[in-house]
Backbone bond lengths (Angstrom), bond angles and torsions (degrees), N, CA, C in turn:
res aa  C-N    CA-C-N  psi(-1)  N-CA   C-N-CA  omega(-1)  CA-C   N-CA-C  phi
1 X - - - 1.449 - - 1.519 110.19 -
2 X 1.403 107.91 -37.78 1.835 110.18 -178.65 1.405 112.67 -60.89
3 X 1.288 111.66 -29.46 1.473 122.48 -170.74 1.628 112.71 -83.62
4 X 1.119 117.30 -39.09 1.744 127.45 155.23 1.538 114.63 -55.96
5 X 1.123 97.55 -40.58 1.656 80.32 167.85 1.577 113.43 -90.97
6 X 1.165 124.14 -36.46 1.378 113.70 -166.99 1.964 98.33 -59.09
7 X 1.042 116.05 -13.65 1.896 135.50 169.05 1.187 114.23 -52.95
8 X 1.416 109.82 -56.46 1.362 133.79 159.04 1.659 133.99 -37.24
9 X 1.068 92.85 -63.31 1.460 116.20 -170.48 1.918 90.38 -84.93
10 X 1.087 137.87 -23.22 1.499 129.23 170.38 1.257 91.02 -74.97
11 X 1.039 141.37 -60.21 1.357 141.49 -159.24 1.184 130.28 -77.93
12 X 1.864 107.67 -12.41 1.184 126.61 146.74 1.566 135.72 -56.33
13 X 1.539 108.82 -42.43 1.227 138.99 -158.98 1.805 85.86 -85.57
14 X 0.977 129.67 -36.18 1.410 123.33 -149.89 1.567 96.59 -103.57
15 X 1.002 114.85 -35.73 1.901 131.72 159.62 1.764 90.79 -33.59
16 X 1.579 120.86 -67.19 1.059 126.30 -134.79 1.358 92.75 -84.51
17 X 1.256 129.21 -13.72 1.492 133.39 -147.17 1.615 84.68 -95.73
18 X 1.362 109.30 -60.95 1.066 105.01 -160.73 1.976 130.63 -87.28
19 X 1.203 87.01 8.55 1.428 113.15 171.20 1.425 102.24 -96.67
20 X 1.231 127.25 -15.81 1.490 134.79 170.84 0.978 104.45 -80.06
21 X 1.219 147.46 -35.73 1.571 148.23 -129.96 1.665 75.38 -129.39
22 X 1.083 144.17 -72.73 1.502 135.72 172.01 1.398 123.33 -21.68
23 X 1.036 120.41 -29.80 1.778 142.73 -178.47 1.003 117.02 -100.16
24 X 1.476 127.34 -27.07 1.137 142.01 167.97 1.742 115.01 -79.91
25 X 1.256 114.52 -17.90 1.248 112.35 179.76 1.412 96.54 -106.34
26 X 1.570 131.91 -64.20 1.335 118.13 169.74 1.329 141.45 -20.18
27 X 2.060 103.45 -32.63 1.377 103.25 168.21 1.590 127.62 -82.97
28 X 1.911 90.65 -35.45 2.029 93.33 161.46 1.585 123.24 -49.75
29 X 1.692 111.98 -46.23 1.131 101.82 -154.74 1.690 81.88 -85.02
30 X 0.945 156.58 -49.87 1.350 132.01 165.91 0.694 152.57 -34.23
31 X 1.436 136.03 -48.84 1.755 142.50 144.03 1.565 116.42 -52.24
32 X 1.404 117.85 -29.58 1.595 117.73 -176.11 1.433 89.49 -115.96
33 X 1.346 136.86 62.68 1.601 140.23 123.67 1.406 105.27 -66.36
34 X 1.579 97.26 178.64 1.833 114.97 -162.88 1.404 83.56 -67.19
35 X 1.047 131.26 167.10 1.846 158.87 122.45 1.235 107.57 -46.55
36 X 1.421 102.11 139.36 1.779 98.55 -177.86 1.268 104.43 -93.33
37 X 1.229 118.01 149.52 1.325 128.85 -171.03 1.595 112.20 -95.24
38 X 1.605 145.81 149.34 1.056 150.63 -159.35 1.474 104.83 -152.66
39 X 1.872 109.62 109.66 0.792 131.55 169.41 1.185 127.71 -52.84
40 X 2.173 160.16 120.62 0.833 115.10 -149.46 1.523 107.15 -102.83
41 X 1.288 148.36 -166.72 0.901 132.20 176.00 1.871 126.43 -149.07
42 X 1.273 124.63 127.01 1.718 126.26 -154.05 1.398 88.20 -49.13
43 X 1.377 95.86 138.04 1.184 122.53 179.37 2.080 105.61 -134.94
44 X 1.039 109.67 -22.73 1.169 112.49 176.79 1.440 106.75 -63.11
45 X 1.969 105.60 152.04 1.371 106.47 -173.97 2.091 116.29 76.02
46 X 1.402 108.17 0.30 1.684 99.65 173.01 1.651 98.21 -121.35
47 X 1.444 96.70 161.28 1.099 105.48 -172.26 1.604 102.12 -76.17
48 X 1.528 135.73 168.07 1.443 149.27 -124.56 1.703 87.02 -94.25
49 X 1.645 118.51 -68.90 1.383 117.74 170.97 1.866 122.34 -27.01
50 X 1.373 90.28 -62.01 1.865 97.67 175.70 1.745 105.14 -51.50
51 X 1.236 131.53 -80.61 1.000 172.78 -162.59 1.858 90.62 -35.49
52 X 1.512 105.14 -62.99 1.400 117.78 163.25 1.435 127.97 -29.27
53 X 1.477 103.45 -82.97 1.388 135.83 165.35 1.476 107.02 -36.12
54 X 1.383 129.24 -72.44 1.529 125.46 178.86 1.367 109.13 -43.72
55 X 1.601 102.67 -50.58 2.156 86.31 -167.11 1.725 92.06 -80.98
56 X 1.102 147.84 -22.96 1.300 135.81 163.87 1.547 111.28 -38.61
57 X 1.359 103.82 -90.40 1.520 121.80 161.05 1.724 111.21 8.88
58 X 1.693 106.01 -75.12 0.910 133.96 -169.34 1.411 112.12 -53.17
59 X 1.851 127.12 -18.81 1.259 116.27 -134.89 1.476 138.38 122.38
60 X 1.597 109.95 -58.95 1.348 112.49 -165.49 0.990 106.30 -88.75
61 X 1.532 104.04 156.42 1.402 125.81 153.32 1.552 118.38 -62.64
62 X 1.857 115.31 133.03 1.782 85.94 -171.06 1.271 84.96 -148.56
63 X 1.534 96.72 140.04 1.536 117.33 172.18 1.433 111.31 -116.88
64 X 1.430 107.32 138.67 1.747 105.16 -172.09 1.922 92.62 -128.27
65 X 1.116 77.93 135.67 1.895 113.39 -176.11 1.361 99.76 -99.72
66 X 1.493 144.82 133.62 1.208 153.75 -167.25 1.535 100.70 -137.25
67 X 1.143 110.25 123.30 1.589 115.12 167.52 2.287 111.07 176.15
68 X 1.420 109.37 156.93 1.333 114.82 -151.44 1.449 106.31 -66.25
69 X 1.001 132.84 155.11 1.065 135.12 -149.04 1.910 108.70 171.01
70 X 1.643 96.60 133.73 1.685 117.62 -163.62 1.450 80.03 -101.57
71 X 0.966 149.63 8.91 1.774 121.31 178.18 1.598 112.86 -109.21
72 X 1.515 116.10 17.34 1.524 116.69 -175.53 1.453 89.61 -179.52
73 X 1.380 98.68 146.20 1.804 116.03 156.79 1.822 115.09 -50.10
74 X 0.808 87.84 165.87 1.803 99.87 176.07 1.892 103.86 -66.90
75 X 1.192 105.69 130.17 1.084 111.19 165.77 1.492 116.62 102.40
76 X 1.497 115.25 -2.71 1.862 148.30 -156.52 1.632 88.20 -86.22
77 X 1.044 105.10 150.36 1.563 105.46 137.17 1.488 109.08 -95.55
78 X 1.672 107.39 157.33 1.289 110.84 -175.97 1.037 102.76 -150.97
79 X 1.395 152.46 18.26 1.033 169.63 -169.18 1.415 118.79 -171.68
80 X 1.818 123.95 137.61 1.396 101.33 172.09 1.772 77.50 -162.15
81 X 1.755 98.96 126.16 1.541 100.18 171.82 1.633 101.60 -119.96
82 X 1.580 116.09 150.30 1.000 128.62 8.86 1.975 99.31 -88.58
83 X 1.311 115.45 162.86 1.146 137.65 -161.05 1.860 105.78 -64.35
84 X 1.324 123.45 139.61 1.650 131.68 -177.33 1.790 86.11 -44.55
85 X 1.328 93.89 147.60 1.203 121.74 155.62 1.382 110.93 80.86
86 X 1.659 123.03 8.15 1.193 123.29 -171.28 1.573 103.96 -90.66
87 X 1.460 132.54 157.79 1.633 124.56 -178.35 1.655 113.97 -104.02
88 X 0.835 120.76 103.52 1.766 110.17 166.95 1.056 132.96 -128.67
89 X 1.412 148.86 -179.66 1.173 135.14 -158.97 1.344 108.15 -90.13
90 X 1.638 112.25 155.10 1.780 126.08 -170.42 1.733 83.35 -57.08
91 X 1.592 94.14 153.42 1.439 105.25 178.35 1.637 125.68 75.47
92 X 1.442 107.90 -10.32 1.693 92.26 172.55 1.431 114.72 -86.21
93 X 1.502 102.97 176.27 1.357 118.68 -178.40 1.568 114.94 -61.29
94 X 1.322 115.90 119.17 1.399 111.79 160.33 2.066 113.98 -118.43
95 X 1.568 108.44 109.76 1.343 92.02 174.81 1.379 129.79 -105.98
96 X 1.002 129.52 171.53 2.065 125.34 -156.09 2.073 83.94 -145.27
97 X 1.628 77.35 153.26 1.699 92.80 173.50 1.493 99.30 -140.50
98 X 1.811 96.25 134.80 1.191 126.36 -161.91 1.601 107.02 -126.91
99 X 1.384 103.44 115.38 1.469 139.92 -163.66 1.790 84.49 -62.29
100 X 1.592 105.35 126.74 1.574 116.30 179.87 1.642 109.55 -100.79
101 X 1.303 109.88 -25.49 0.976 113.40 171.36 1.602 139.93 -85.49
């Protein structure tokens, strides 16, 4: 009977091992999958609120630069780097320039 269990209890231990090692990979390959990627999108030509909201919306991080500028009314975007249509990962920086004048 000692020997059936000591059978047991190996076969227990190795159950546990490898249901560990199962969990242990489920959580790598889960948390360290690809990053989603975020398409960027024209933003030039909307006013600062819109302009905001979309690359928010979208993902990005967004910083807006304000200063005078002949290529849009006050309040425009007129600038937006990195450029429409470029791909980068959810969460990067996207910044826009907003006509002060």
């Amino acid at each position: 009977m000692r020997k059936a269990l000591g059978g047991y209890h190996e076969f227990m231990r190795f159950s546990s091992f490898v249901a560990l090692a199962l969990v242990v990979f489920a959580v790598v390959v889960g948390c360290g999958g690809e990053e989603e990627s975020v398409t960027v999108p024209y933003l030039v030509g909307l006013k600062e609120p819109l302009a905001f909201n979309v690359a928010a919306d979208e993902g990005f991080e967004v910083e807006v630069q304000r200063g005078p500028s002949t290529a849009g009314p006050k309040g425009f975007v007129y600038m937006q780097r990195p450029r429409e249509g470029t791909t980068l990962s959810d969460g990067a920086k996207l910044t826009i320039w907003v006509a002060s004048n």
